[in-house]
C-alpha positions as CSV (number, residue, x, y, z in Angstrom):
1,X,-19.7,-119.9,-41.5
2,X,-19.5,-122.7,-44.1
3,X,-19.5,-122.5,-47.8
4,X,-22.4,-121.8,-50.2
5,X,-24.5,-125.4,-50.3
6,X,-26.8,-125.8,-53.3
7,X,-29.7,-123.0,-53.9
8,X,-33.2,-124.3,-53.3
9,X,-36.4,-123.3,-53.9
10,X,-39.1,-124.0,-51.2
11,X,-41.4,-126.7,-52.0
12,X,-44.4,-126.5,-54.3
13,X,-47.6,-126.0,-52.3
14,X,-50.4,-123.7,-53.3
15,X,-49.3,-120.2,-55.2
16,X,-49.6,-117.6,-52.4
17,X,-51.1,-114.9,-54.3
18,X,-48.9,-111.7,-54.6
19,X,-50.1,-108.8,-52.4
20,X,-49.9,-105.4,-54.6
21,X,-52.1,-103.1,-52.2
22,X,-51.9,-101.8,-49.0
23,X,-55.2,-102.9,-48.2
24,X,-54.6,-106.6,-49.4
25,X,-51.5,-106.1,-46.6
26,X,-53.1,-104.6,-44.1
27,X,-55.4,-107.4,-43.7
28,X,-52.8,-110.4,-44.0
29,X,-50.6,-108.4,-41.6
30,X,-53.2,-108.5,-39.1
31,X,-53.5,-112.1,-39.6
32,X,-49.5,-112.6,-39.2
33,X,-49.8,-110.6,-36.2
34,X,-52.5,-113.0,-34.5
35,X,-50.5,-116.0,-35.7
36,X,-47.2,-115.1,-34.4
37,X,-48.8,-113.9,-30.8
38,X,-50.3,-117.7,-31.0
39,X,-47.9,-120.0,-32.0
40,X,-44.3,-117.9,-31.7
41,X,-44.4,-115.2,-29.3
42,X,-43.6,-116.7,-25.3
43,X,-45.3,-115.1,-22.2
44,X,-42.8,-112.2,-21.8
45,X,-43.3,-111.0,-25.2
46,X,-47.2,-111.4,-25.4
47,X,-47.4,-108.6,-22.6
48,X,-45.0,-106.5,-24.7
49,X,-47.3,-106.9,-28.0
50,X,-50.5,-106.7,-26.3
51,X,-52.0,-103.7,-24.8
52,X,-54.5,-104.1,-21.9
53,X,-57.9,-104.4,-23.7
54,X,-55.8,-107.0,-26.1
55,X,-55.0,-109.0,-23.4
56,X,-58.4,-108.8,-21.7
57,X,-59.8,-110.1,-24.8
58,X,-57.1,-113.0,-25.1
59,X,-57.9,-114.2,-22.0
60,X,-61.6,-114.5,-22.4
61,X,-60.8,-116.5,-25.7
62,X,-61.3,-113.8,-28.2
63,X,-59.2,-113.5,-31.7
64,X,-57.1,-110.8,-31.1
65,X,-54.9,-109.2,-34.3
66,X,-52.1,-106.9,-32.8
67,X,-50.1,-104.7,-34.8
68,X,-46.6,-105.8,-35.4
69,X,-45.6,-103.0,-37.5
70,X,-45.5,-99.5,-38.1
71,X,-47.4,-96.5,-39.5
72,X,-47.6,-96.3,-43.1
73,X,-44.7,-94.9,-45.5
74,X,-46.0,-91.9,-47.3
75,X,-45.2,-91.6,-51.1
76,X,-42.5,-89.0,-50.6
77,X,-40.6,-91.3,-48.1
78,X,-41.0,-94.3,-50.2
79,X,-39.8,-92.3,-53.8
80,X,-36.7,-90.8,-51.5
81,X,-35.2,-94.1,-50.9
82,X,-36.0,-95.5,-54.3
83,X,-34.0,-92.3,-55.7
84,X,-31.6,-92.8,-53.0
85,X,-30.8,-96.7,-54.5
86,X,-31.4,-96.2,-57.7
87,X,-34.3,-98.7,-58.0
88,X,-38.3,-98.6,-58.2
89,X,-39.1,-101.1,-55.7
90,X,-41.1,-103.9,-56.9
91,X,-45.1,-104.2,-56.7
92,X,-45.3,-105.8,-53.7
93,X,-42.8,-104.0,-51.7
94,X,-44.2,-100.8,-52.7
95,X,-47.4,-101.5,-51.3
96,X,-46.0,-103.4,-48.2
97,X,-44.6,-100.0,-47.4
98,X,-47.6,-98.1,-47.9
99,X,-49.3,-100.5,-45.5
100,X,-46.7,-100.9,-42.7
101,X,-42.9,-99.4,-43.4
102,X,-41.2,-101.9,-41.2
103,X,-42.3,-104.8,-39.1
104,X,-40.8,-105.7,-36.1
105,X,-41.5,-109.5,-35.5
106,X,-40.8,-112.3,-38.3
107,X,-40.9,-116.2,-38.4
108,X,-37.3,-117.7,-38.3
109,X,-33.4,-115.9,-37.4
110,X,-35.0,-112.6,-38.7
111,X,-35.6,-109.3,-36.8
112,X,-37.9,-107.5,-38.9
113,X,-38.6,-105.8,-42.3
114,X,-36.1,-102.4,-42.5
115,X,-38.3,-99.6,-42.9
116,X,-37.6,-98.3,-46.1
117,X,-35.2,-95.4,-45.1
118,X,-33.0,-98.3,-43.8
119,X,-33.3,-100.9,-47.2
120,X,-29.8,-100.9,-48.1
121,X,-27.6,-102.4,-50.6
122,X,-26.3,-106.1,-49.0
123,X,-22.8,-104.6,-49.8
124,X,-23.0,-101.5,-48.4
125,X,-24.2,-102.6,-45.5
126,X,-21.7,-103.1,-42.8
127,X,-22.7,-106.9,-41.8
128,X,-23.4,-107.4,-45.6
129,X,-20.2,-106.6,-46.9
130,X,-18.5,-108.6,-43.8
131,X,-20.4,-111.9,-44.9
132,X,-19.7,-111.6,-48.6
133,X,-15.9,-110.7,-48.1
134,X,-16.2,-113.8,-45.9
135,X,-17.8,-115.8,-48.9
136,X,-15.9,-114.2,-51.6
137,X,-12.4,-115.5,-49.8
138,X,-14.2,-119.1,-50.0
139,X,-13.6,-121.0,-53.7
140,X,-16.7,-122.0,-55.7
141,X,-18.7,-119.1,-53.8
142,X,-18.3,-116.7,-57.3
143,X,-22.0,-116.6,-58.2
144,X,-24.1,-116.0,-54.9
145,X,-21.7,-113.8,-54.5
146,X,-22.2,-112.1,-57.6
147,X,-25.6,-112.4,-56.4
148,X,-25.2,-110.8,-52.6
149,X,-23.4,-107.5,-54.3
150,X,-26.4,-106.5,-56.6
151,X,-29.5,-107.6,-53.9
152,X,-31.0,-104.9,-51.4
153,X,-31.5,-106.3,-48.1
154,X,-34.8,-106.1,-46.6
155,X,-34.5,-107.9,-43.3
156,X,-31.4,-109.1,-41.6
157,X,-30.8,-111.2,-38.2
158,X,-28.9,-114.1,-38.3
159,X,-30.4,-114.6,-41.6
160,X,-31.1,-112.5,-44.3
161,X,-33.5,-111.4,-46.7
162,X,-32.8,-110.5,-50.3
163,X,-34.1,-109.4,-53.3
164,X,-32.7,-109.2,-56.6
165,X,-33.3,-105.9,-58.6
166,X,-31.6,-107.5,-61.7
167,X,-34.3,-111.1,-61.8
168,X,-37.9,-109.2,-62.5
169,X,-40.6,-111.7,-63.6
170,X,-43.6,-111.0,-65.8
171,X,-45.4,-109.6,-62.8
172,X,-42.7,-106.8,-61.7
173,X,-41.5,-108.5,-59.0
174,X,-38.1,-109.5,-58.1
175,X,-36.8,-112.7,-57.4
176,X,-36.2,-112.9,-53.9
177,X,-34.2,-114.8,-51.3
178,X,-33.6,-116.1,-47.8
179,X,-29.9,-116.7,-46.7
180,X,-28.4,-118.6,-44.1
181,X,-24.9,-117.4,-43.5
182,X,-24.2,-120.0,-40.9
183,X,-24.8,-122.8,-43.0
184,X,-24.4,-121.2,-46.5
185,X,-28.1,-121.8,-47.7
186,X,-29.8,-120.1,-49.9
187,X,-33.3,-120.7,-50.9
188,X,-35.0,-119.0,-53.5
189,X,-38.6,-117.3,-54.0
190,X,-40.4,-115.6,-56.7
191,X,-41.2,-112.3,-55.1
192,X,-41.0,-110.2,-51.8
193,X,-44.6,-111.5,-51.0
194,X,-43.9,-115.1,-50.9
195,X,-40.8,-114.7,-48.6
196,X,-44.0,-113.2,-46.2
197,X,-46.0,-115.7,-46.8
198,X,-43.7,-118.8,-46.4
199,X,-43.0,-117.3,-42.4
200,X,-47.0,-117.4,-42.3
201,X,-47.0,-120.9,-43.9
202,X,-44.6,-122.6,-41.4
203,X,-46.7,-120.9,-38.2
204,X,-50.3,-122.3,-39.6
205,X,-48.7,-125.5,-40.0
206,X,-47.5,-125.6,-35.9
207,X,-50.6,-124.3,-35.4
208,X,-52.4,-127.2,-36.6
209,X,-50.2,-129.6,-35.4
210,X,-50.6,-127.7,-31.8
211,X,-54.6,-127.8,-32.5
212,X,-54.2,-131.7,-33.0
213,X,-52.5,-132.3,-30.1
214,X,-55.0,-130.5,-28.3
215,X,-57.4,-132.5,-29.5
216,X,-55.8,-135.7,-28.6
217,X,-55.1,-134.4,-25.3
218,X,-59.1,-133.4,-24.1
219,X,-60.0,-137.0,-25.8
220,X,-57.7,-138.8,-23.6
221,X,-58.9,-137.0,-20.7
222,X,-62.2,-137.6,-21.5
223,X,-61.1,-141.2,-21.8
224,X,-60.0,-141.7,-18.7
């Protein structure tokens, strides 16, 4: 693990709007779900996302949209572990929940969203408090720190995401963050629903670049 580098904030593209409903998740889940089985998931885990009619329908060409998360949270499950942290969970977190409460595949060193029985405190959290004792013990560290022991972790791998209960923009949400404890980095996002969004971003982009490629391919074929 190295020391803290510089916190960055991802580059300036078009605003992804903020989801605040279930509905408005449900429907850019499925999407993230199609993506990911296009561009991220390898043979071995396609046939573990994809029931049989899915991958029927795959292999004929069709869009599918599996479902890479789970059941709703109800309102009772969702207020138990805001009472349990002491929080109300910003807009679009809230309405993740009530659209999916957890999701099991993400872009990048991540392994899912926790469902919201398992959003912890970074510092209560076993790994968490490992990696900031770790950064704490490291000089010039004091204010990601700082930051690490007041965020709630909402999806660790090798990576982290963060959010900030203490950083609430105009909008209710919290500022949020994904950190690399391997190589101290830390970029910054304004809300839960961009971190989301910036995994989609990334996928549509090797998409493309995989379409174009394919592209080039059939013309030179068609060339020779």
């Amino acid at each position: 693990m190295a020391g803290m580098s510089e916190t960055t904030e991802p580059e300036e593209n078009d605003v992804a709007p903020v989801l605040t409903t279930p509905g408005e998740w449900r429907d850019f889940l499925e999407r993230y779900g199609e993506l990911y089985v296009k561009v991220r998931a390898d043979d071995e885990e396609v046939d573990d996302l994809l029931d049989d009619e899915q991958s029927e329908a795959r292999d004929r060409g069709e869009r599918v949209e599996p479902w890479l998360g789970e059941p709703p949270a109800g309102e009772e499950a969702l207020a138990a572990s805001e009472e349990r942290l002491g929080v109300r969970f910003p807009p679009s977190l809230r309405a993740f929940f009530l659209a999916s409460d957890g999701w099991t595949r993400l872009d990048g060193w991540l392994d899912g969203i926790h469902p919201c029985d398992r959003v912890v405190w970074m510092r209560d959290s076993e790994a968490g408090s490992r990696v900031i004792g770790i950064y704490a013990s490291i000089p010039g560290n004091e204010d990601e720190v700082r930051l690490f022991r007041r965020s709630i972790e909402i999806a660790r791998g090798e990576d982290y995401w963060l959010l900030d209960p203490t950083d609430v923009g105009p909008d209710g949400e919290w500022a949020a963050y994904e950190f690399a404890p391997k190589y101290g980095d830390l970029t910054e996002y304004p809300g839960f629903s961009a971190l989301v969004h910036s995994g989609y971003e990334s996928m549509e982009e090797d998409a493309e670049d995989e379409d174009e490629d394919a592209e080039e391919d059939a013309e030179d074929e068609d060339a020779d």
